[in-house]
C-alpha positions in Angstrom: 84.3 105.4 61.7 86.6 102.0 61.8 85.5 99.4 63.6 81.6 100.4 63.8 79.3 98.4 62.1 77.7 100.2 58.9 73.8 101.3 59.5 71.7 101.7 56.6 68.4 104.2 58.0 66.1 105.6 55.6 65.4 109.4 56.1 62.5 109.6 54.2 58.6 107.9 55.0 58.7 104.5 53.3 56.8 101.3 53.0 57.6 97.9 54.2 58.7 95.5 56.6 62.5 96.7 56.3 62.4 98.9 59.5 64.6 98.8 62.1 62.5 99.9 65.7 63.8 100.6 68.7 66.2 97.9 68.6 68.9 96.7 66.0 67.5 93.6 64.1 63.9 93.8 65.2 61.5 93.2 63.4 64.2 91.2 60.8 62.5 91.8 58.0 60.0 88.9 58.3 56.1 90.0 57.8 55.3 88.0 61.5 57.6 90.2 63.1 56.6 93.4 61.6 53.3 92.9 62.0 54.2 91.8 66.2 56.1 95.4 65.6 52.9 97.4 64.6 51.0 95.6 67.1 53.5 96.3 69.9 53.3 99.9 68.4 49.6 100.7 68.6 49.5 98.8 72.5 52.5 101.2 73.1 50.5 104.1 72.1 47.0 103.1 73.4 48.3 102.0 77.1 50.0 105.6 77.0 46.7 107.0 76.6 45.3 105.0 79.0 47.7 105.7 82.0 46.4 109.5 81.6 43.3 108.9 83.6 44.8 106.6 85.7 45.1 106.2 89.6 42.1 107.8 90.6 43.8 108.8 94.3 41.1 108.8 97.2 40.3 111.2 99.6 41.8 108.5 102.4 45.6 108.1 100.5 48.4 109.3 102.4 49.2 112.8 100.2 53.1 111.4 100.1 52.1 108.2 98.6 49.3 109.6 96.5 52.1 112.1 95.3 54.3 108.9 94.7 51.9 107.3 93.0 51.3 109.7 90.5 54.6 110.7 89.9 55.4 106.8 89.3 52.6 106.5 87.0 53.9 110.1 85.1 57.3 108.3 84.5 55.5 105.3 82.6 53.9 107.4 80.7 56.4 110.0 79.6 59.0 106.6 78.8 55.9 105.1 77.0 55.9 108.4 75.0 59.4 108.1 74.0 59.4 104.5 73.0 56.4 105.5 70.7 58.2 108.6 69.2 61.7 106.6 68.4 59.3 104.1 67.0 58.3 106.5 64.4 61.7 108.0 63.7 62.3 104.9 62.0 60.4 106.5 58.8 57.9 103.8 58.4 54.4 104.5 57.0 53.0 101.4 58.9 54.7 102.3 61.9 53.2 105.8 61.8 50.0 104.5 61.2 50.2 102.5 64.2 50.9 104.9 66.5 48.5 107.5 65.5 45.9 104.7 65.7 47.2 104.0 69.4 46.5 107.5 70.3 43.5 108.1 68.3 41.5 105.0 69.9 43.2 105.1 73.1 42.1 108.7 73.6 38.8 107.6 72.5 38.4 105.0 74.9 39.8 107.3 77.9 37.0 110.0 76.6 33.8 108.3 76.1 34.5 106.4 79.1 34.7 109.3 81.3 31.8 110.5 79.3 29.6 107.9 80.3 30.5 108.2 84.0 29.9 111.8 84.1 26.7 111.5 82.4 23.2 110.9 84.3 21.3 107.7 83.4 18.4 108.6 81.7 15.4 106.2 82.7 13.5 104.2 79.9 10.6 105.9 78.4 
């Protein structure tokens, strides 16, 4: 159309530091800012993970607040999840990689942590 400024987006996976994520100009194809990008990413991606296990609501809460609460927390997570995914649709490899890695180590984290509460200590033989 007239008048709009041309965008050049890959449609295909590709490699380098010539991505455009989530907002135009950023990262601007420096190798700083692309790596702050696949950091921003992965922390994206693991805090998502995270937030699934998170509040813990006590017996004691209000059930209207507790009900709040969760539903608040719900909404971070489910706009953390769409940041992550338009992240991706940018078609970089790196980017990709990033995010996966979030989620893979943040659902690690959340999982062996809740592993070793649930799990009796075992004394020292």
């Amino acid at each position: 159309m007239e008048g709009m400024p041309k965008m050049n987006m890959q449609m295909s996976f590709h490699w380098g530091n010539e991505a455009t994520i989530l907002f135009t100009g950023w990262p601007n194809h420096t190798t700083g800012m692309y790596i702050l990008a696949l950091f921003f990413v992965f922390v994206l991606a693991f805090a998502k993970e995270a937030l699934s296990v998170w509040p813990i609501i006590k017996q004691t809460t209000n059930p209207m607040v507790a009900g709040i609460a969760q539903a608040s927390v719900y909404s971070v997570r489910v706009g953390m999840g769409y940041l992550v995914m338009l992240a991706v649709m940018s078609f970089n490899v790196g980017i990709f990689i990033a995010a996966v890695a979030g989620h893979t180590f943040g659902d690690f984290i959340v999982k062996a942590s809740s592993l070793a509460l649930a799990k009796p200590s075992q004394p020292d033989v």
